[in-house]
MARPATOR-822855 format. One record per residue (C-alpha): chain; residue in three letters; residue number from 1; x, y, z. Coordinates in Angstrom, 1 decimal. Example, Ala and Ser with C-alpha at 12.3 -4.5 7.8 and 13.67 -1.06 7.14 Angstrom:
2
A ALA 1 12.3 -4.5 7.8
A SER 2 13.7 -1.1 7.1
***
This chain:
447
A UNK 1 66.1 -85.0 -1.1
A UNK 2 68.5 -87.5 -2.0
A UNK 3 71.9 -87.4 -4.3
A UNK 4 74.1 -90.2 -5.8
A UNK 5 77.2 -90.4 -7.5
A UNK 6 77.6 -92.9 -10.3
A UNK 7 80.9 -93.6 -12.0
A UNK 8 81.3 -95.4 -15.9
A UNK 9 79.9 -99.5 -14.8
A UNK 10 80.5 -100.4 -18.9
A UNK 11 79.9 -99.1 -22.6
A UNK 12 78.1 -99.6 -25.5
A UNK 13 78.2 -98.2 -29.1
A UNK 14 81.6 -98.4 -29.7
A UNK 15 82.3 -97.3 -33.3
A UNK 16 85.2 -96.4 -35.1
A UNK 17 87.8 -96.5 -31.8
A UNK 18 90.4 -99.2 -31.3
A UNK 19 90.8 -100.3 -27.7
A UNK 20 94.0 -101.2 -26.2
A UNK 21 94.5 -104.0 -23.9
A UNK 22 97.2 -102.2 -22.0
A UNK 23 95.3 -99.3 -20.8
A UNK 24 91.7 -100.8 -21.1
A UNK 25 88.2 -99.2 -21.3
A UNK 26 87.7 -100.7 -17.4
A UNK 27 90.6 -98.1 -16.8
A UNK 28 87.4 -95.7 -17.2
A UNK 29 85.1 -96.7 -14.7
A UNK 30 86.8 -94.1 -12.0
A UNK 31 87.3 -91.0 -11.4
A UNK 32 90.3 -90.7 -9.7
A UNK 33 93.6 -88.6 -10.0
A UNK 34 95.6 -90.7 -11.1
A UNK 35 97.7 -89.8 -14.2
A UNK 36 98.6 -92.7 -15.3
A UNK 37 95.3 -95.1 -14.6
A UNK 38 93.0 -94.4 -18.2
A UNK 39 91.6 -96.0 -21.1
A UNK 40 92.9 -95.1 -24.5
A UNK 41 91.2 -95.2 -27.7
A UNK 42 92.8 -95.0 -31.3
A UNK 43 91.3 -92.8 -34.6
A UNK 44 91.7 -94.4 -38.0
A UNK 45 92.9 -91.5 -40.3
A UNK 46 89.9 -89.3 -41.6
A UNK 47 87.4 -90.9 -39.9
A UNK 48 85.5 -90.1 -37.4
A UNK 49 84.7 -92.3 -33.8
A UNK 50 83.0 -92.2 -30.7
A UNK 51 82.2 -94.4 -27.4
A UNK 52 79.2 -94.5 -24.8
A UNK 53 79.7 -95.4 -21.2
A UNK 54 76.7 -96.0 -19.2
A UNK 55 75.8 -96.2 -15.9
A UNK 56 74.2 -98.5 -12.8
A UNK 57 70.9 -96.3 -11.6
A UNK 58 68.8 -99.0 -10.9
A UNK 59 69.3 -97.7 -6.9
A UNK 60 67.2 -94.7 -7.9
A UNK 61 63.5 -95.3 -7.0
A UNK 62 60.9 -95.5 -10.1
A UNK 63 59.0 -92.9 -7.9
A UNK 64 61.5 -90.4 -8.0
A UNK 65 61.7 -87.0 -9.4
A UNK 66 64.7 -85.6 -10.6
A UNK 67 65.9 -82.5 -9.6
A UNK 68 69.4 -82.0 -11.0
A UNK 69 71.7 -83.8 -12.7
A UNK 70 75.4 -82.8 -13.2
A UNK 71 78.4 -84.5 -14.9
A UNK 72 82.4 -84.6 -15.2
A UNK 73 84.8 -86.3 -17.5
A UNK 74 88.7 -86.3 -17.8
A UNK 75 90.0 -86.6 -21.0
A UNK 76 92.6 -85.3 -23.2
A UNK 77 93.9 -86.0 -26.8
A UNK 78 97.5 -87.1 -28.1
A UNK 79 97.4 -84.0 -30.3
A UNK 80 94.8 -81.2 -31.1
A UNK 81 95.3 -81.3 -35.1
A UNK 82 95.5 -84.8 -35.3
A UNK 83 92.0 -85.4 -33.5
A UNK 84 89.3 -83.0 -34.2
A UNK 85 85.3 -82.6 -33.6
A UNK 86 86.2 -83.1 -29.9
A UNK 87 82.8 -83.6 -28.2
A UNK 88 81.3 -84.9 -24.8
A UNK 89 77.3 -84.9 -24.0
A UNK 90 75.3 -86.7 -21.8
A UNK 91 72.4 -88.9 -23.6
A UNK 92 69.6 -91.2 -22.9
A UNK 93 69.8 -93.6 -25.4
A UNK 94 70.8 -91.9 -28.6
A UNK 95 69.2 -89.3 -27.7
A UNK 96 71.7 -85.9 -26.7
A UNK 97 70.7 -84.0 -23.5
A UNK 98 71.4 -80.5 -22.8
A UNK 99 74.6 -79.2 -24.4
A UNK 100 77.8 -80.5 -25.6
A UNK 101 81.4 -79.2 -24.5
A UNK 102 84.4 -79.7 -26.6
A UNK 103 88.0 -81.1 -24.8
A UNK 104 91.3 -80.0 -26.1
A UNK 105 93.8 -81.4 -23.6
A UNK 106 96.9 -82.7 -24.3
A UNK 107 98.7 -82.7 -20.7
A UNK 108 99.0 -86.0 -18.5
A UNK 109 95.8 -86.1 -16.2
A UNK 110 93.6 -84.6 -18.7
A UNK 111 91.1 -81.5 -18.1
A UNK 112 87.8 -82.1 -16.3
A UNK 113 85.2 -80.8 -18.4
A UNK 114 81.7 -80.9 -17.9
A UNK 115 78.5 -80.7 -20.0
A UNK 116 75.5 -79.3 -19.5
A UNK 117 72.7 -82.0 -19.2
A UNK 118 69.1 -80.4 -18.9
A UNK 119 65.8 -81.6 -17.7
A UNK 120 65.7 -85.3 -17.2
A UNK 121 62.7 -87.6 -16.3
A UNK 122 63.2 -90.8 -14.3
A UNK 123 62.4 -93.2 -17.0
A UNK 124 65.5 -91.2 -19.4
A UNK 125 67.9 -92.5 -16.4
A UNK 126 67.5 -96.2 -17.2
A UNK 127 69.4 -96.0 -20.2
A UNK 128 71.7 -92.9 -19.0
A UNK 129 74.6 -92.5 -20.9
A UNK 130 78.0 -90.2 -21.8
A UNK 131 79.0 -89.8 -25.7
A UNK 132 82.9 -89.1 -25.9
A UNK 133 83.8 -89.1 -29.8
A UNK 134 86.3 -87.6 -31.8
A UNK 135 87.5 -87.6 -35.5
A UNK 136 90.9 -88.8 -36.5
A UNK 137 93.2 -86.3 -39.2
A UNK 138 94.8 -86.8 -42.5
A UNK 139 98.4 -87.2 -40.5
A UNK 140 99.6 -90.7 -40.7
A UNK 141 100.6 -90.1 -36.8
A UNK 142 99.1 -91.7 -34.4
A UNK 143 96.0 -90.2 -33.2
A UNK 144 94.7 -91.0 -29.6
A UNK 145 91.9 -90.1 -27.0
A UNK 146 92.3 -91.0 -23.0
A UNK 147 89.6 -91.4 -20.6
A UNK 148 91.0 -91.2 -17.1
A UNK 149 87.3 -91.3 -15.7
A UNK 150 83.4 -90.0 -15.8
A UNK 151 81.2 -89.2 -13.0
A UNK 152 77.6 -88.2 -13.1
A UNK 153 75.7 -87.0 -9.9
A UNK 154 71.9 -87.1 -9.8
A UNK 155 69.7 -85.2 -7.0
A UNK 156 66.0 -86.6 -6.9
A UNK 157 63.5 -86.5 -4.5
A UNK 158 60.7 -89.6 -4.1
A UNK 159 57.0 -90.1 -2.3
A UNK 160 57.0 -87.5 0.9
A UNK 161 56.4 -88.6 4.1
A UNK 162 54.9 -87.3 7.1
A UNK 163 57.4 -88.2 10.3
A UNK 164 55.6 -87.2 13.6
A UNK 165 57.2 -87.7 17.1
A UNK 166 55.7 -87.1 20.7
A UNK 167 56.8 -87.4 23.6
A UNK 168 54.8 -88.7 26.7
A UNK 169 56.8 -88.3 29.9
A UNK 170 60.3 -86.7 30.9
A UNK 171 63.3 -85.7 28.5
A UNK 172 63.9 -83.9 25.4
A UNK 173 63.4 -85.3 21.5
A UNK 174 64.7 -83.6 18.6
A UNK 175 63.0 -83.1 16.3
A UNK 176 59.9 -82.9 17.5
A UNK 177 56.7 -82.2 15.9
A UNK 178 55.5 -83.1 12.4
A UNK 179 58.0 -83.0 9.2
A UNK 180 57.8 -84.2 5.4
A UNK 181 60.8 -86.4 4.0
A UNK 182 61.3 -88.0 1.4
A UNK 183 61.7 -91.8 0.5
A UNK 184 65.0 -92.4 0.7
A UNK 185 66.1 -89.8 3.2
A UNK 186 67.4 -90.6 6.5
A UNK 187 65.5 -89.8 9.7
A UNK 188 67.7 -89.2 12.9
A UNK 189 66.2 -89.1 15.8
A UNK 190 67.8 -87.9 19.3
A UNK 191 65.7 -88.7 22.5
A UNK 192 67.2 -87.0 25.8
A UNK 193 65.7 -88.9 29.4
A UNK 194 65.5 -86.7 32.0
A UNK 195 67.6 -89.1 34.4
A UNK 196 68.7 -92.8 33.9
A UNK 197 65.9 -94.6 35.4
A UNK 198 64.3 -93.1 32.3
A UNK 199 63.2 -96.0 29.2
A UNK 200 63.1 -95.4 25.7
A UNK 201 60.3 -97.1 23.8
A UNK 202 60.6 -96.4 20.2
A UNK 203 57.7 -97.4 17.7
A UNK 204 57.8 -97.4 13.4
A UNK 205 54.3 -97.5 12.6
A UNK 206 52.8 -98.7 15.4
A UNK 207 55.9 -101.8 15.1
A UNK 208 58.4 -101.7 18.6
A UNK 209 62.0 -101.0 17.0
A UNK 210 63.3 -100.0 20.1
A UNK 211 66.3 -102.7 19.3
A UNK 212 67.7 -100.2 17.3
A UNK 213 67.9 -97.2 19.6
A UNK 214 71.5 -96.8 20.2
A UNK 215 72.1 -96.4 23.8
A UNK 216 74.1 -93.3 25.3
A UNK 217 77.9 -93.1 24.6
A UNK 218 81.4 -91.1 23.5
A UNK 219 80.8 -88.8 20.9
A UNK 220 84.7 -87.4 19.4
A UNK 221 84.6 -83.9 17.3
A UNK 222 87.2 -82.0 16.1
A UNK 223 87.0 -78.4 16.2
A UNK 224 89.4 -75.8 13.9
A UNK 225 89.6 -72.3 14.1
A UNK 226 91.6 -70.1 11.1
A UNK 227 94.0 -67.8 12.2
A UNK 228 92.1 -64.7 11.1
A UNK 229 93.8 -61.4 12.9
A UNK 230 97.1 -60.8 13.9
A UNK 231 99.0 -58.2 16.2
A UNK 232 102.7 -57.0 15.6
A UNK 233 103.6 -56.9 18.8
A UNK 234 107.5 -55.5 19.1
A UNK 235 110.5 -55.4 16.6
A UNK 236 113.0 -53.4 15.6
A UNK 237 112.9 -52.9 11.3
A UNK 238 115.2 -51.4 9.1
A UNK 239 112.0 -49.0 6.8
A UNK 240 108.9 -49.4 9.1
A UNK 241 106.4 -51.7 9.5
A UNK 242 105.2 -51.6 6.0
A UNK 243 107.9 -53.8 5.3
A UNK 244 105.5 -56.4 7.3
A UNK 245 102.9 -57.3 4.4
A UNK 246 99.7 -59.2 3.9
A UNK 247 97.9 -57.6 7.0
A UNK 248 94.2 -58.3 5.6
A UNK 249 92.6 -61.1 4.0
A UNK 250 95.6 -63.3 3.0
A UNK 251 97.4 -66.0 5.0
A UNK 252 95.0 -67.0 7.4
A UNK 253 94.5 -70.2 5.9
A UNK 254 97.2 -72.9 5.4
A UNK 255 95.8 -73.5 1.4
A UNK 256 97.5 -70.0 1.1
A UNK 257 100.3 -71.4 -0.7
A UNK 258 101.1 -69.1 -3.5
A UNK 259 101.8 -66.0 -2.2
A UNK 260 104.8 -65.0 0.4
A UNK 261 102.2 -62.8 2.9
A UNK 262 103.8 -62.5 6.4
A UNK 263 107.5 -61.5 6.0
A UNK 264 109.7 -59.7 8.6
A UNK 265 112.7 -57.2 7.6
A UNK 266 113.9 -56.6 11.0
A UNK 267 116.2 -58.8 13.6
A UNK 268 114.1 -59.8 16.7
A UNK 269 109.9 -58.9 15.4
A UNK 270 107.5 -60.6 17.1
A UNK 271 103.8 -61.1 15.1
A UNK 272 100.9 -62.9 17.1
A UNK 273 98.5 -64.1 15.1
A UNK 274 94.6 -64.4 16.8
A UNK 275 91.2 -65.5 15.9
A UNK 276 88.2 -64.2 14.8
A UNK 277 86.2 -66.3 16.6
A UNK 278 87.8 -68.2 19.2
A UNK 279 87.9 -72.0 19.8
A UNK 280 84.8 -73.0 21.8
A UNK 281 84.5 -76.3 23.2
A UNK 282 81.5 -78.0 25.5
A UNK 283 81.6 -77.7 28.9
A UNK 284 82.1 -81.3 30.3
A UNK 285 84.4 -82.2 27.3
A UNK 286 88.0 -83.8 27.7
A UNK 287 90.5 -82.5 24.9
A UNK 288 92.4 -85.4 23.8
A UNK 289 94.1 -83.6 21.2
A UNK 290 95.7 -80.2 19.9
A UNK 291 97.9 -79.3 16.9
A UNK 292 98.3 -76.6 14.3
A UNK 293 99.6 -76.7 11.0
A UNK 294 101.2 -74.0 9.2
A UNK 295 102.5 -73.4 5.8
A UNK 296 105.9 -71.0 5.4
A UNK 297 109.5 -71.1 4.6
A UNK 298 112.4 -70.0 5.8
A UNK 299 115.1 -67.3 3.4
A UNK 300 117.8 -69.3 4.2
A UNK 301 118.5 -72.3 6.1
A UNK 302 122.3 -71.3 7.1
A UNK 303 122.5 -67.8 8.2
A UNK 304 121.4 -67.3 12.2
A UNK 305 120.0 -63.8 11.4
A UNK 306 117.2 -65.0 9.1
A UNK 307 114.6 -67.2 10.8
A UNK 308 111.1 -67.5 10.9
A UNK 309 109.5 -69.6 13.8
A UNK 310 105.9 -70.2 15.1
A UNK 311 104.8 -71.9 18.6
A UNK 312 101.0 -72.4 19.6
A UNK 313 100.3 -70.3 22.9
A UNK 314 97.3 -69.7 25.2
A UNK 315 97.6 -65.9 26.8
A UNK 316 101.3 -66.3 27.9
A UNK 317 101.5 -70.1 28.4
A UNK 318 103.4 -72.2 25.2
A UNK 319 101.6 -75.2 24.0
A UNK 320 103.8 -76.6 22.2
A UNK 321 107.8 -76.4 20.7
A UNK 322 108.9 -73.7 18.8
A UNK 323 109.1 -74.6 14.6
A UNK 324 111.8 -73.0 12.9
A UNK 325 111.1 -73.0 9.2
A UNK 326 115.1 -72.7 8.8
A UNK 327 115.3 -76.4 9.8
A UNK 328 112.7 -77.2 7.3
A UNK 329 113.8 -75.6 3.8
A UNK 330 113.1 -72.7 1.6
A UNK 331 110.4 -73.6 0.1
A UNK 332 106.8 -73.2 1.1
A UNK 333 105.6 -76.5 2.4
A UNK 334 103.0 -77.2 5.7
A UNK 335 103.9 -78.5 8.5
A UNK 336 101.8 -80.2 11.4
A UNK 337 102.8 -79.5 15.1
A UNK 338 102.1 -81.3 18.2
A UNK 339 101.0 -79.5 21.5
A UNK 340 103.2 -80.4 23.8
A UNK 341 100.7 -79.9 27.1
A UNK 342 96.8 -80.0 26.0
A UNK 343 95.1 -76.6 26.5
A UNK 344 91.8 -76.5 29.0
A UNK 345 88.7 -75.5 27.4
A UNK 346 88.7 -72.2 28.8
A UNK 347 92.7 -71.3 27.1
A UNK 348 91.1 -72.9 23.8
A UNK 349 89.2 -69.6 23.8
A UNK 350 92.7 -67.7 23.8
A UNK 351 94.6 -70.0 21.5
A UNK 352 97.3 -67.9 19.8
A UNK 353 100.2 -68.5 17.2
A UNK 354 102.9 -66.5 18.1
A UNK 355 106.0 -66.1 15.3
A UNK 356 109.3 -65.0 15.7
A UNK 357 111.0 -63.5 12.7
A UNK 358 114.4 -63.1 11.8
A UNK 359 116.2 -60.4 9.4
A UNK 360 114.3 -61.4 5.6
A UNK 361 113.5 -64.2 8.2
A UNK 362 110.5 -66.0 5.7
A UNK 363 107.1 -66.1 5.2
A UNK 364 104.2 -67.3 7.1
A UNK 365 101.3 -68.1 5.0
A UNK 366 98.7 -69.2 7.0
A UNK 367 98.0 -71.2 9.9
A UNK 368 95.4 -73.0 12.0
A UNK 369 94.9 -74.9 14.7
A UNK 370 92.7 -78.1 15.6
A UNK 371 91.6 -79.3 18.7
A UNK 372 89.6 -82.9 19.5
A UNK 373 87.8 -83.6 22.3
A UNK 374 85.3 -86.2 23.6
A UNK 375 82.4 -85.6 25.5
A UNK 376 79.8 -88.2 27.0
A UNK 377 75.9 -87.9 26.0
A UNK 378 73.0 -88.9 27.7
A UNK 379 71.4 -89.3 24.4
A UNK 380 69.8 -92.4 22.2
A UNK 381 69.7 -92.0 18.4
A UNK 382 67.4 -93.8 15.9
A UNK 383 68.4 -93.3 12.7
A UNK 384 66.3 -94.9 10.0
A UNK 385 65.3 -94.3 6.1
A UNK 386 61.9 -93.0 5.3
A UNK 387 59.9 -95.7 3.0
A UNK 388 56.4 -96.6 2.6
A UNK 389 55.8 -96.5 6.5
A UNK 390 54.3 -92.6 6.9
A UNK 391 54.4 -92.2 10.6
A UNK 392 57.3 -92.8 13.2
A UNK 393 55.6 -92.5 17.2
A UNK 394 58.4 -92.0 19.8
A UNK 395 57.5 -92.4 23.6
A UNK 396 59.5 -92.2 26.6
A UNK 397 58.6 -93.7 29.7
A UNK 398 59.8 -94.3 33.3
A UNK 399 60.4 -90.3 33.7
A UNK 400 59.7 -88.3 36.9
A UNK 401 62.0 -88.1 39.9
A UNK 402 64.2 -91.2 40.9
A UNK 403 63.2 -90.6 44.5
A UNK 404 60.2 -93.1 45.6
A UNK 405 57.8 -93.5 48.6
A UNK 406 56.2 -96.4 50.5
A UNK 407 52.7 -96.1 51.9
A UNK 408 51.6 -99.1 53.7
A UNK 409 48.0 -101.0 52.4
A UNK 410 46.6 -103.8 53.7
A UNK 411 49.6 -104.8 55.7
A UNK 412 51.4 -104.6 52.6
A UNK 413 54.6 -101.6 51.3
A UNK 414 53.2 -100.4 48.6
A UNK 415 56.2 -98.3 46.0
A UNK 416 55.0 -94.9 44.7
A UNK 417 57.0 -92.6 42.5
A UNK 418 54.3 -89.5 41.8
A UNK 419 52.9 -87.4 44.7
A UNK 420 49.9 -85.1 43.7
A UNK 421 49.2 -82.1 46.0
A UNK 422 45.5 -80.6 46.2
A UNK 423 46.8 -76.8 45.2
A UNK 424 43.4 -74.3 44.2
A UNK 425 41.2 -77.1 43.7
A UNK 426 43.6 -78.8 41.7
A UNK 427 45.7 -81.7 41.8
A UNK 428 49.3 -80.5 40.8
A UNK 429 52.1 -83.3 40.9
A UNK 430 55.2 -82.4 42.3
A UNK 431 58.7 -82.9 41.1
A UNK 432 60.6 -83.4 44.3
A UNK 433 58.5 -85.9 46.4
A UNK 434 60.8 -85.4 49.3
A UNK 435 60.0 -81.9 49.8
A UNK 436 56.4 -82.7 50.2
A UNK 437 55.3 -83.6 53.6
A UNK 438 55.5 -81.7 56.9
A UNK 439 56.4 -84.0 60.0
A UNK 440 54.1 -81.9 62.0
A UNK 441 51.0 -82.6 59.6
A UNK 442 48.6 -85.5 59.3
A UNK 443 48.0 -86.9 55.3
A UNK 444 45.3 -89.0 53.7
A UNK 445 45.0 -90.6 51.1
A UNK 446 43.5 -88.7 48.1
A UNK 447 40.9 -89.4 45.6
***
């Protein structure tokens, strides 16, 4: 299955709408947030006026079948009263699909709004469009629409494929087996040798490609982990620990801005905040990178009594310096914090945010932390996209042990890499050819 994203690429149909050439209809062929980027269009008193933008899908295949299509527009109005019969509807052609939605707007931005647009076939897409109209009042004021930008998202699938990969010798290849995809798709492929005197031959349809295996190297990720627990560890309060709120669900995350959920009412209270699920990083990976960022405030950035700090730990061992929120401001805002020493991978399983909290110290509203590593492969990856070639045959050659033997013939040193020992009647290879023969036995040469 395959999706694309199509913003406005011109119009057609314009009827009844004046343009301005400060804020132009190209202002329209985005999406973006930007308040003041749109096109504006003026309504002639009582009369009624509308605009089509259209849209670029000559990229979709003729073969395809659509499975969904969706769509957004932002758009407001200079006044409500002053420009009615609001509407917005996808069509093909001039013909409407699916339903209509109405836009009554009037802050700077706009509203997204989104109608429905029912079944299409791929032949409606060539002339895919988006009908924003709108009918100007009596009132002699001026009457306005803005389009800050349209965006339409279509999901298709095309001609299925049959992808089937084998593998003939040592190593790993994932996947493996037979699997349909579609054209269009993209086919990655991840071939594993056994040892590095192994080769990679990689055919498309019986064509070598094997140019285009990329050959092992440094693969970076970035791992997070939301603060999702926490512990009150010691303090002294003034009416309990209830006075400590936002114990379940709230907080953990640092998009919890709009609520106050971790606050202290007693002079000295400690609050460690854990994981749900730890950190977990490869074996054989070298961190390159760990910070957290948490979002909080302080109550007051003048008196000593009232603080609210947090400091990255593993078990007992700090990661990083201590942030006091004080030194930052009363309102909520998210900061980023630098670990000081980088954690092994073994204390990114017990990464902790510890917080020290002040009388009416703040607020913590949520936290997490980030770590980056990099870790070396012995992998090659062929990516390509599926079109009108049905089969993809992978083989890997040059596997086995790298240990060899010499046997002399004819005068001559003769390189072998396979031994094959006679076991029930059968001739079994063996793995490790150095393990094979007995100094105190005599060996011919088999059949």
């Amino acid at each position: 299955m395959a999706s694309t994203t199509l913003t406005a690429s011109n119009y057609t149909g314009l009827t009844n709408l004046t343009t301005s050439s400060s804020y132009p209809v190209t202002n329209a062929y985005n999406n973006s947030s930007n308040t003041a980027n749109y096109a504006r269009f003026s309504l002639a008193t009582s009369t009624a006026g509308h605009i089509y933008f259209t849209y670029d899908t000559s990229d979709i295949p003729s073969t395809a079948t659509i499975q969904s299509v969706t769509a957004n527009a932002r758009l407001r109005v200079s006044n409500t009263s002053r420009v009615t019969d609001r509407v917005c509807q996808l069509y093909t052609g001039t013909t409407a699909k699916g339903s209509s939605v109405s836009f009554s707007s009037t802050s700077s931005g706009g509203a997204v709004v989104s109608p429905t647009a029912g079944t299409w076939t791929r032949s409606e897409l060539n002339d895919l469009r988006m009908y924003i109209a709108g009918t100007g009042s009596s009132s002699t004021s001026s009457k306005y629409i803005y389009v800050y930008g349209t965006d339409i998202t279509i999901t298709y699938v095309t001609t299925s494929r049959t992808i089937t990969t084998t593998l003939t010798g040592s190593g790993t290849i994932v996947p493996s087996g037979t699997e349909t995809y579609y054209d269009g798709d993209e086919y990655e492929l991840h071939i594993t040798p056994t040892n590095s005197s192994d080769t990679v031959t990689v055919k498309h349809n019986g064509t070598d490609v094997t140019s285009q295996v990329i050959p092992p190297g440094t693969v970076t990720d970035t791992v997070e982990s939301v603060l999702g627990s926490y512990t009150l560890v010691s303090g002294t309060f003034n009416s309990g620990s209830d006075w400590f709120s936002g114990r379940t669900g709230n907080g953990y995350d640092t998009s919890s801005t709009t609520s106050s959920n971790y606050y202290s009412s007693g002079s000295g209270t400690v609050v460690v905040f854990t994981y749900d699920t730890p950190i977990s990083v490869p074996s054989g990976a070298t961190i390159t990178d760990c910070y957290f960022k948490v979002n909080g405030h302080a109550e007051s950035t003048s008196n000593s009594s009232e603080y609210m700090c947090a400091q990255l730990y593993s078990g007992t061992t700090a990661l990083s310096e201590e942030l006091n929120f004080k030194n930052v401001g009363t309102s909520n805002s998210t900061q980023t914090v630098q670990a000081t020493t980088l954690p092994t991978i073994a204390q990114c399983a017990n990464l902790k945010l510890q917080c020290r909290l002040g009388y009416y110290g703040g607020a913590i509203n949520g936290a997490t932390v980030y770590v980056t590593y990099t870790i070396t492969f012995n992998y090659y990856t062929y990516t390509f996209t599926v079109g009108s070639d049905a089969t993809i045959a992978v083989t890997i050659s040059g596997g086995g042990a790298t240990t060899t033997i010499y046997l002399k013939e004819n005068g001559s040193w003769v390189q072998y890499s396979k031994v094959y020992v006679k076991t029930g009647g059968s001739w079994v290879l063996q793995n490790d050819i150095t393990s094979v023969f007995d100094t105190t036995k005599n060996y011919v040469k088999g059949e």
